[in-house]
C-alpha positions in Angstrom: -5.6 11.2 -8.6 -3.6 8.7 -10.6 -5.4 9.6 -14.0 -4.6 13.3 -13.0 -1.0 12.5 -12.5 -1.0 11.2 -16.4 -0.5 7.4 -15.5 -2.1 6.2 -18.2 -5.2 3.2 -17.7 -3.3 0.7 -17.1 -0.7 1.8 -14.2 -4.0 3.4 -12.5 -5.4 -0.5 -12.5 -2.6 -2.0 -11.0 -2.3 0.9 -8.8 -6.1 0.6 -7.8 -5.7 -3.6 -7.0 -2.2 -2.3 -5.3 -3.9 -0.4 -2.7 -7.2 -2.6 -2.9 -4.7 -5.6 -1.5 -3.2 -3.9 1.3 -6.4 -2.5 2.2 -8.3 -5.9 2.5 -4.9 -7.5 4.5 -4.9 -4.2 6.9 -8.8 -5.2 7.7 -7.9 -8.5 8.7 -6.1 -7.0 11.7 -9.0 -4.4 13.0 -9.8 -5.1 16.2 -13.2 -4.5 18.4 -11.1 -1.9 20.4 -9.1 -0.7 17.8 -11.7 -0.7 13.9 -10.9 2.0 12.3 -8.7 2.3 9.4 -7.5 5.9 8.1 -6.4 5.7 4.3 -4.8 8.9 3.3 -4.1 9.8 -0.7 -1.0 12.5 -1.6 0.1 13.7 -4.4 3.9 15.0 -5.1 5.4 16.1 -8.3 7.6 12.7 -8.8 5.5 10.2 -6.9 2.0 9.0 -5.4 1.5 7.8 -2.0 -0.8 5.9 0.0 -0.9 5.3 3.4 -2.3 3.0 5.7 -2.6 3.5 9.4 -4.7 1.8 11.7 -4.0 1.0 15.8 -3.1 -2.3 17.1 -2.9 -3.7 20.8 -0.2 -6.0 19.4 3.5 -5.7 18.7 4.0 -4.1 15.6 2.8 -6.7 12.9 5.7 -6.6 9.8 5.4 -5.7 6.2 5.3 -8.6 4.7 2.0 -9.7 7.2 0.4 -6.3 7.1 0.6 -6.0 2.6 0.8 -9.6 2.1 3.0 -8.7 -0.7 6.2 -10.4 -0.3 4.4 -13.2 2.3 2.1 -14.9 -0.7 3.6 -16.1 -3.2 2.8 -14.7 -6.9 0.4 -17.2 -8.1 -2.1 -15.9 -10.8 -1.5 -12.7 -13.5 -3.8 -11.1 -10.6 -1.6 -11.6 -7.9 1.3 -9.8 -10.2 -0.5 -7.1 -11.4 -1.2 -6.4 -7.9 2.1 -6.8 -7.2 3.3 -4.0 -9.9 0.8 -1.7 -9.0 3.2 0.2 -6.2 6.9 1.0 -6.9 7.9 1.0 -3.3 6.1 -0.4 0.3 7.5 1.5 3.5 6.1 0.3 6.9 6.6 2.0 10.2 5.4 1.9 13.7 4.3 5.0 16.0 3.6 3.7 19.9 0.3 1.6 18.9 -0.1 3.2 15.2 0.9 0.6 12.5 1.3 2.7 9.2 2.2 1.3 5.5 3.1 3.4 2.5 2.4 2.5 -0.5 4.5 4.4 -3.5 4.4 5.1 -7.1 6.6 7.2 -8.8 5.9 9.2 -11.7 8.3 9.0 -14.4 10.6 6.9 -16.3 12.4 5.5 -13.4 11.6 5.1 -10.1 14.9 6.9 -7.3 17.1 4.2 -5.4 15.9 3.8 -2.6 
């Protein structure tokens, strides 16, 4: 979808470990009750979009838990490129449904948001 959208090799890498990251962190928080995880691709004309969504027993768990993102600090080139792979993270909370959006814009520059 990303090589469709004309990022070129590079952004689709960072994009892939991007959504690879927050994948692996969301699996941490499956639960016996609860194991499923529903990842869901869309396309737009100015941006990408991943989301997340998985249910939880818990209070909501926040952003920085769930993507592991902001929480870790940036310690390898990995880490970064990770990091640089998503233009914007969104996280929201439905009843028991924890859900995480993952962004990239297409383009030159990315809306203020």
């Amino acid at each position: 979808m990303a090589d469709a959208a004309g990022l070129d090799s590079d952004a689709v890498a960072r994009l892939q470990s991007a959504v690879i990251e927050a994948c692996l962190e969301v699996f941490e928080h499956l639960t016996r009750a609860h194991p499923h995880l529903d990842v869901t691709f869309a396309r737009f004309s100015d941006r990408l979009e991943v989301s997340l969504s998985h249910e939880n027993d818990s209070p909501a768990i926040g952003v920085h838990t769930i993507t592991g993102f902001a929480a870790r600090k940036v310690e390898s080139a990995e880490d970064s490129e990770a990091l640089a792979g998503v233009d914007r993270v969104q996280h929201e909370t439905h009843g028991n449904e924890t859900v995480t959006r993952l962004t990239k814009y297409l383009g030159e520059v990315a809306p203020n948001v």
